[in-house]
N, C-alpha and C positions, 0 to 999 in steps of 0.2 A: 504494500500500500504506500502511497506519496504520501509526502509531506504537504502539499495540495487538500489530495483526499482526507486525510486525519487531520487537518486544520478545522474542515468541512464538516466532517462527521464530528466531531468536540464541539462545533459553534451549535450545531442542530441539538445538539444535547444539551445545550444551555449552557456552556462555556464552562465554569468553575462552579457549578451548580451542586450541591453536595447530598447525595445521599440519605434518609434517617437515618439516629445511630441503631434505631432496632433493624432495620434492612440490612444495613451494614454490619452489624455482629451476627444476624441470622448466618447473612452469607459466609461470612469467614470461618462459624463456626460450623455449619452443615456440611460446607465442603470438606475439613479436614478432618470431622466427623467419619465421612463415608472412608476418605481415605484411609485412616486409621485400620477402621474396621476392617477393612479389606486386607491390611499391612498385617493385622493382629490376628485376622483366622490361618492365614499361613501359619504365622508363628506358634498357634494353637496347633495347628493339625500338623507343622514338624514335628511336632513333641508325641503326639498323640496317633495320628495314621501317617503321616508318610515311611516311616522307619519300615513298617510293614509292607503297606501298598507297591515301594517303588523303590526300598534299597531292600528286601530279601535276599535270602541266604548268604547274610552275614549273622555274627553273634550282635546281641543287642547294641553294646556298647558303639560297634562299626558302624552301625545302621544309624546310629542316633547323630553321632558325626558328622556322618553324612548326609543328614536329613539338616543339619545343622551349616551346614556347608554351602547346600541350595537357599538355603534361607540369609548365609553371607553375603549373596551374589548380590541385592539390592544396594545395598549400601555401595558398592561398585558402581553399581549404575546410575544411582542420585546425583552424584557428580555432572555425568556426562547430561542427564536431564533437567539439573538445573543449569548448564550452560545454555542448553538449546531452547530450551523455556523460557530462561533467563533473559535469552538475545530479545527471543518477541515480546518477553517485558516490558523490558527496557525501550524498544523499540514499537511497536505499536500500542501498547497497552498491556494493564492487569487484567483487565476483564476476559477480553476474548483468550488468552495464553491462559490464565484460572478454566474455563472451558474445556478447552481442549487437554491440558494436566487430567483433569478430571476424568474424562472421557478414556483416556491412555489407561489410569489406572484402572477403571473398572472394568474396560473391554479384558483386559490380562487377567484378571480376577474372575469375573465369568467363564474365557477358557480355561483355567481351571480347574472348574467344576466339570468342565466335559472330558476332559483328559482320561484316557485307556493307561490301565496300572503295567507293572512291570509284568506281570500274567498273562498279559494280553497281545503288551506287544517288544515287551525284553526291554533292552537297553535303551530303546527311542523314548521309552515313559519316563526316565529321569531328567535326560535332556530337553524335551518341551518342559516339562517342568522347570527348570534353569531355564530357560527361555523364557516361561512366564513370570517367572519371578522378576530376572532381569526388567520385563514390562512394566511389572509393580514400582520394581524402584525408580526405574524413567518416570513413570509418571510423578510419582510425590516429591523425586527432586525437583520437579516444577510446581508441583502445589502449593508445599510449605511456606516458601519463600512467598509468594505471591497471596497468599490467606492473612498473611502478618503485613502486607505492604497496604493491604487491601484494608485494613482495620486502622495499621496507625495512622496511615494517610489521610483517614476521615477522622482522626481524634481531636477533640480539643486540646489547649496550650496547657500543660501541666497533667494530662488523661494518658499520657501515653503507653505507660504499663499496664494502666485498666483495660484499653479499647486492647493493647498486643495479647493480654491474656485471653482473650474469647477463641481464638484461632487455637489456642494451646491447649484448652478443654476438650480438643478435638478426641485428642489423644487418650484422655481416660473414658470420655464418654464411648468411642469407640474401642477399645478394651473391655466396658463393660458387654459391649452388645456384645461384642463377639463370641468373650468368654461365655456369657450369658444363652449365646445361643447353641456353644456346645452342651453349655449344662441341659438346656429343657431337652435338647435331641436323647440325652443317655437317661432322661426320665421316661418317654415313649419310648426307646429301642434297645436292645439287645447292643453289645459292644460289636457282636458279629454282624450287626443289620449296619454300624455305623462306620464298620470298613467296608461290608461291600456296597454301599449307597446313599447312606445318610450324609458322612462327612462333606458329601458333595453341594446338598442343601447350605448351607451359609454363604459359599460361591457365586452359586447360580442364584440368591438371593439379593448378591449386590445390580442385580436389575436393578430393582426397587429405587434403590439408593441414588441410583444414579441420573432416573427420571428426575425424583425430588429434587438432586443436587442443581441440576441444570436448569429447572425452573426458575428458582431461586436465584441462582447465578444471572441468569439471564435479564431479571429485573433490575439490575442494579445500574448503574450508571460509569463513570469511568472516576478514578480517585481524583481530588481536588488539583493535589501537588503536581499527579502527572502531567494531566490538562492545562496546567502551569505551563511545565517542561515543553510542552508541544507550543505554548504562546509565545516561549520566549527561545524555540529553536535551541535548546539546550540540548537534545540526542548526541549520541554519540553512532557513529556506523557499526562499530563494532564493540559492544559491550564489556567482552570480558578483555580485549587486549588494552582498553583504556583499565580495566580494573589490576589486570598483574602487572600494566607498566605503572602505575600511580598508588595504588592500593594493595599492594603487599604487605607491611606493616598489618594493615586490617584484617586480610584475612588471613594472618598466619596468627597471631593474636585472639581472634575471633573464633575459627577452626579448636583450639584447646582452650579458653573457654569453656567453652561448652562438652568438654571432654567427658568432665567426669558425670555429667548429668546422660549421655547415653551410656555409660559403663554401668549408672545405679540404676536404673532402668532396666536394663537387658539382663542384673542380673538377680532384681527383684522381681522378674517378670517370666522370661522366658528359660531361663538357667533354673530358678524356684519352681518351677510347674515340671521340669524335666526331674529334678532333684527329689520332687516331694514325690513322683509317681516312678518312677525309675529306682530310686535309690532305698525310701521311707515306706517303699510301697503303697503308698497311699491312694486309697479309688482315686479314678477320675475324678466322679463329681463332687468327692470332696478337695482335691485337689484345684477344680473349677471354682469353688465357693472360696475358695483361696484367693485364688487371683480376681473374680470380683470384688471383695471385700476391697479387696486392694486397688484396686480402680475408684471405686466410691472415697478412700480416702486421699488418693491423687488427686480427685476430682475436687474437693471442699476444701484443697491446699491452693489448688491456681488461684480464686478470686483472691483469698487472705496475700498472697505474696502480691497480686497487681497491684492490690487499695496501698497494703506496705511500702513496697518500691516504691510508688511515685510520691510518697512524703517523704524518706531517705533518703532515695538513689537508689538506682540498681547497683554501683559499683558500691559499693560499700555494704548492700541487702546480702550482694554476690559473695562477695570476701565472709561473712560471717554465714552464710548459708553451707558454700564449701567446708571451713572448716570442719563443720555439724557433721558432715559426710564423712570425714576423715576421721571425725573421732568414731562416728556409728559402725566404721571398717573392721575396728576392734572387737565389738558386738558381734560379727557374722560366726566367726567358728563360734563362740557359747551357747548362742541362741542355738545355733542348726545341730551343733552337738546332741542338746539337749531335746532334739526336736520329737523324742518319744511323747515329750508334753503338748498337746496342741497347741495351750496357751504360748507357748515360747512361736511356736511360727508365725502364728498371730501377733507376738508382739513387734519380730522380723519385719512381718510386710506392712504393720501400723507405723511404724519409725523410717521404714526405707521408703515408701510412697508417699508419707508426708514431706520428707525432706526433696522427695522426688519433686510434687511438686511444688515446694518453693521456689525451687532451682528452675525447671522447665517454666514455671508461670511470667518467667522475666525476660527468661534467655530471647526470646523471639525480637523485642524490642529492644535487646542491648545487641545483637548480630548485626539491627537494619539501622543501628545508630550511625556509627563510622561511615555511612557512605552517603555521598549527594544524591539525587531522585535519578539522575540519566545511568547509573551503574546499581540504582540499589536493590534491586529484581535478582541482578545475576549475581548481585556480591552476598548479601545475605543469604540466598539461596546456596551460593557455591561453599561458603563459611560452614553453613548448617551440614551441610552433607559429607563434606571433608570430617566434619567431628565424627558424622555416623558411620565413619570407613575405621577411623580412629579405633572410635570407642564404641563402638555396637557390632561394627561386621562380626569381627571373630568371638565382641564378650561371651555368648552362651556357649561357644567352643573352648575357648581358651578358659571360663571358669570352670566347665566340664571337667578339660583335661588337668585341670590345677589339682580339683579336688581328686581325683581319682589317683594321680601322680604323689602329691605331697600334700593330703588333709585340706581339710577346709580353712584351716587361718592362712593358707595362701591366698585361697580367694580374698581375703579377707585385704593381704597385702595389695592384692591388685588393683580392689576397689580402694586403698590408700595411695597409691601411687598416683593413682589417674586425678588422686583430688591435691595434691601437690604440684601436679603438672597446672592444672587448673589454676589453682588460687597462685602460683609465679606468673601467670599470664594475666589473670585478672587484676592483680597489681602494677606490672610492668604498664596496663594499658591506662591511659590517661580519661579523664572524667568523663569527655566526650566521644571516648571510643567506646564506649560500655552503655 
């Protein structure tokens, strides 16, 4: 599209005309909503059916790996998805580039639901699967960034961690559905009904999702700041080569940051659901009621950290939120040692998804601070993703094989490490980079 045409299309749309803030946080938050969901039943049914369905005859432990492995590839691809999301960002708009993000992840999530297991057709079932997964994380590298540009953009002066939090709710809300909707499936079915057919339902569910999504999306208008950008010919041609020649600093900064918040995450989430039904033996659907609980209290942590931040700061919320993390790392072997008690896992996931989201409810609006309106689509988005190559791809692997290698206070070390990494970079970075 010219610069002609989107002068045109901007003026017809009322020029700098703004949004409501209920339009505007429905959208940011329904989007990343779906997307989550979609992100989280994978991560649910690696734990739960792929080991079986699509890595067979291997022993458990390989299978899970591996199952573990396919679910790494995303975080691979967010990258290269928020590059190319990023560009028509930054370059035609949030709006129409949020669409199509959208559209990417749920098309890859509905196939699949359709996908033929290793049974059916051998070694091809693993790889389309890698395939779609890869799909999944192309799309949400382009989501995320653009849900958080799409909120603070329409925020008021001093709102900015209130309005960036609604996008970040995405993420427990959509954890609960997901979890949630493995658990009602194992109250109607048999575990055998739920590898040979069921698991498929939550997939081919994200239909649904994705109508809504694009309704919603579709009403909204274009951000104030960008419509700016377009008035006053501020674009750049090429997004991210203005961003690594100019903004390096930011997003290397930015990138760990945000480290140890995918490390505590991935491995109160998806490493704990592996842990508790692999390891503690624990049913599924008590194991499910695990990780909802723990969604619900991720969930009631984002608003308290938005309202907080924006009276403090985030660089300063951030610095004393991390530490919290660092000291809770010492917590991880006693709790899970002990974990014959319910109550101790319960207290695991009450302390690691609270602190979880204090730390996510801000990060979104301290990533899209450091950068101007013409790169901050790609820069916030490429920042975001790079942490989750960091500190998410391999954590449910790497704390797997920690514990199985050398005890669980390793993990313990791990999720310490990542929050030291952290809080040197959240210091190093100056007021207005955070």
């Amino acid at each position: 599209m010219t610069d002609q045409n989107l002068n045109a299309s901007y003026a017809a749309q009322g020029g700098t005309r703004r949004n409501s803030p209920a339009r505007v946080l429905l959208a940011s938050l329904i989007g990343t909503t779906i997307e989550f969901f979609d992100f989280y039943v994978y991560a649910t049914a690696a734990v739960l059916v792929f080991p079986t369905l699509f890595f067979p005859g291997e022993d458990a432990t390989t299978a899970l790996l591996a199952s573990f492995a396919t679910f790494s590839i995303a975080f691979f691809a967010r990258p290269l998805g928020a590059v190319v999301f990023g560009h028509f960002g930054d370059r035609i708009g949030r709006k129409a580039t949020l669409v199509a993000a959208l559209l990417t992840m749920g098309v890859s999530t509905v196939i699949i639901g359709l996908l033929p297991t290793y049974a059916q057709i051998g070694v091809a079932a693993p790889a389309l699967l890698a395939l779609c997964r890869f799909g999944q994380g192309f799309g949400l590298g382009g989501e995320w960034g653009g849900a958080v540009l799409l909120a603070t953009e329409n925020a008021p002066e001093g709102k900015r961690s209130w309005y960036g939090m609604f996008p970040q709710l995405g993420a427990p809300v959509g954890l609960f559905l997901s979890s949630g909707f493995f658990w009602v499936l194992l109250h109607f079915m048999s575990q055998d009904d739920l590898l040979a057919w069921g698991w498929r339902l939550p997939f081919l569910a994200s239909i649904v999702l994705i109508v809504l999504g694009l309704w919603v999306r579709l009403s909204i208008t274009e951000t104030p700041e960008f419509a700016e950008a377009i008035k006053k010919h501020e674009r750049v041609e090429v997004p991210v080569v203005e961003l690594f020649r100019n903004h390096k600093r930011s997003l290397f900064l930015g990138t760990f940051v945000a480290l140890v918040t995918f490390v505590l995450f991935y491995i109160c989430s998806a490493w704990l659901l592996s842990y508790n039904v692999k390891v503690l033996q624990i049913p599924f659907l008590d194991a499910l009621k695990i990780q909802i609980f723990g969604s619900v209290v991720f969930g009631l942590a984002i608003p308290f950290a938005g309202k907080v931040a924006d009276r403090t700061g985030r660089r300063p919320f951030l610095i004393v939120v991390t530490i919290l993390i660092g000291a809770f790392s010492f917590l991880l072997a006693p709790l899970m040692s002990g974990a014959e008690s319910e109550g101790n896992i319960y207290l695991f996931v009450t302390i690691g998804m609270f602190l979880m989201g204090l730390t996510y409810g801000v990060i979104g609006a301290a990533l899209a601070a450091p950068f101007p309106t013409r790169v901050r689509y790609t820069g916030s988005s490429i920042t975001f993703n790079f942490a989750g190559i960091f500190g998410a791809s391999l954590a449910p692997y790497a704390a797997t094989w920690l514990q199985q290698t050398y005890g669980l206070g390793h993990v313990g070390y791990y999720m310490l490490a990542a929050s030291v990494v952290t809080l040197i970079c959240i210091i190093a970075s100056g007021r207005e980079e955070v």
